[in-house]
C-alpha positions, -999 to +999 in steps of 0.1 A: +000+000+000+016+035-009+022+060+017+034+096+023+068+095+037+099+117+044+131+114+023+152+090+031+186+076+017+172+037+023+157+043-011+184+062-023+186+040-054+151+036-063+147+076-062+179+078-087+164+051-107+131+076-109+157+109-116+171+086-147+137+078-156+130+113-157+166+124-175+154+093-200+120+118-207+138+150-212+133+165-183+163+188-165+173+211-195+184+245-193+140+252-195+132+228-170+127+252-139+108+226-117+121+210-091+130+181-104+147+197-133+167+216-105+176+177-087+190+164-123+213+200-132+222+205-096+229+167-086+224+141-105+243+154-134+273+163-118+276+126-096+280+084-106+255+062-094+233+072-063+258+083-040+246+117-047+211+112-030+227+118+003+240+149-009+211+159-021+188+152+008+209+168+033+210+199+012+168+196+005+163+193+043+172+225+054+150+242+032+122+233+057+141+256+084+166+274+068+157+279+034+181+302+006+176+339+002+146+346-012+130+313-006+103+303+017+103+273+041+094+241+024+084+205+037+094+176+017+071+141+015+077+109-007+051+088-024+063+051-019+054+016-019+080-006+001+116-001-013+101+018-044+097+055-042+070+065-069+065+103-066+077+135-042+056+164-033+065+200-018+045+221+002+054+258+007+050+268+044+034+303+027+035+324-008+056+349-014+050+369-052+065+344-076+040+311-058+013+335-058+015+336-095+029+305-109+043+281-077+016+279-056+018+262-020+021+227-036+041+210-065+045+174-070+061+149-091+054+114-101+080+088-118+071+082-154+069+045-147+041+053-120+019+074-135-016+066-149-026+045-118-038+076-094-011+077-072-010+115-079-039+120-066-040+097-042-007+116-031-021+151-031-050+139-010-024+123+017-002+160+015-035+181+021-036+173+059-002+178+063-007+213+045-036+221+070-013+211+100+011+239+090-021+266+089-031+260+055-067+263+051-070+259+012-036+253-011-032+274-036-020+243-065-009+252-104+000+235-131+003+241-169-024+251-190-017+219-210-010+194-184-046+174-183-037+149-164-024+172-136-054+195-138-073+161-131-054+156-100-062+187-085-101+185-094-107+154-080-086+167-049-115+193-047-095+222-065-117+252-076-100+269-106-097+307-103-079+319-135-046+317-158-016+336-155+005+332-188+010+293-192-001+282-154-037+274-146-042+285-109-063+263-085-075+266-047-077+232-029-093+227+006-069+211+028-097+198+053-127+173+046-162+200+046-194+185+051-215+187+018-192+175-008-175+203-030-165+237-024-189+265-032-169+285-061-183+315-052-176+309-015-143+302-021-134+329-050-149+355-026-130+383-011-138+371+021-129+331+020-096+334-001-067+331+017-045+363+024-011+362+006 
C-alpha cells in the first residue's frame, strides 16, 4: 500500500532510478525550472550512481528551516510503496509573489513508470492534511495550462479553478474534509474566504 513519507537515503537508489527515468524523458534542461529539473542539473548530473542522493537530501532538508535567500520554508514528503519511491511532493509553508503567480503552495512529481494509476492523486490527497497542519486552510496548487492529467489531480482533490496567468492554470484546494461535498466556487473565490497572501 503507498504512503506519504519523508526522504530518506534507504531508497536512495530507487529515487535515482526515478531521476534517470526522468533524465530518459527530457526532463532537467536549461527550460526545465521545476524541481526536479533543479535535482538532475544540480545533482544528478554532476555525480556516478546514487551516491549523490545523500548529498542531495541533506541539502533539501534544510530548506524546511533554513531555506536560501529569497525562498520560503518548504516541507518535503515521498510517495512510496515498500523499497520503491513512486512520486515526491513539496509544500510551501506560505507564498511569497512568484508562488502566488505560478508556484503555488504545492508541487508534486510522479515517476514516469508510476503514472496513470492515481497515485498523484492519491498523493495530493495524503499531503492536504499535512498542509492544513502547517495553517493552510486551502492550497493554492498550479499547473500548466496543458497538463490534463495534472489538472485532473487537483479537481478530484476538490481544487476550484480561479484563473490563468500566462501558461499556469491556478487552483484553490481545501486542505480539510467539509461537510456537503464540494467547495462553493463562489464561497471560495470571494474576497472574504480566499486566503490572504
Amino acid at each position: 500500500m503507498p504512503e506519504l513519507i519523508r526522504p530518506t537515503v534507504r531508497l536512495g537508489e530507487s529515487f535515482a532510478e526515478a531521476i534517470d527515468e526522468f533524465i530518459a524523458e527530457g526532463r532537467g534542461g536549461p527550460d526545465d525550472n521545476s524541481l526536479t529539473g533543479d535535482i538532475i542539473r544540480n545533482f544528478a548530473n554532476r555525480r556516478e550512481g546514487s551516491t549523490w542522493v545523500a548529498d542531495f537530501l541533506e541539502f533539501e532538508g534544510r530548506w524546511e528551516t533554513d531555506p536560501p535567500e529569497y525562498f520560503v520554508p518548504m516541507s518535503v514528503y515521498w510517495w512510496v510503496e515498500g523499497d520503491r519511491y513512486l512520486g515526491r511532493i513539496s509544500i510551501r509553508h506560505r507564498l511569497n509573489q512568484q508562488l502566488s503567480d505560478i508556484g503555488g503552495h504545492i508541487g508534486y512529481d510522479m515517476r514516469p513508470s508510476a503514472r496513470r494509476r492515481g497515485h498523484a492523486t492519491a498523493m495530493l490527497a495524503a499531503a492536504l492534511p499535512r498542509a492544513a497542519e502547517l495553517g493552510i486552510d486551502r492550497a493554492l496548487i498550479t499547473c500548466d495550462r496543458d497538463n490534463v492529467a495534472s489538472r485532473k489531480v487537483i479537481e478530484r482533490n476538490g481544487g476550484v479553478y480561479e484563473d490563468r496567468r500566462g501558461k499556469k492554470l491556478r487552483f484553490w484546494v481545501p486542505t480539510r474534509p467539509r461537510g456537503g461535498g464540494r467547495p462553493d466556487r463562489q464561497e471560495w473565490l470571494s474576497g472574504e474566504t480566499r486566503p490572504v497572501l
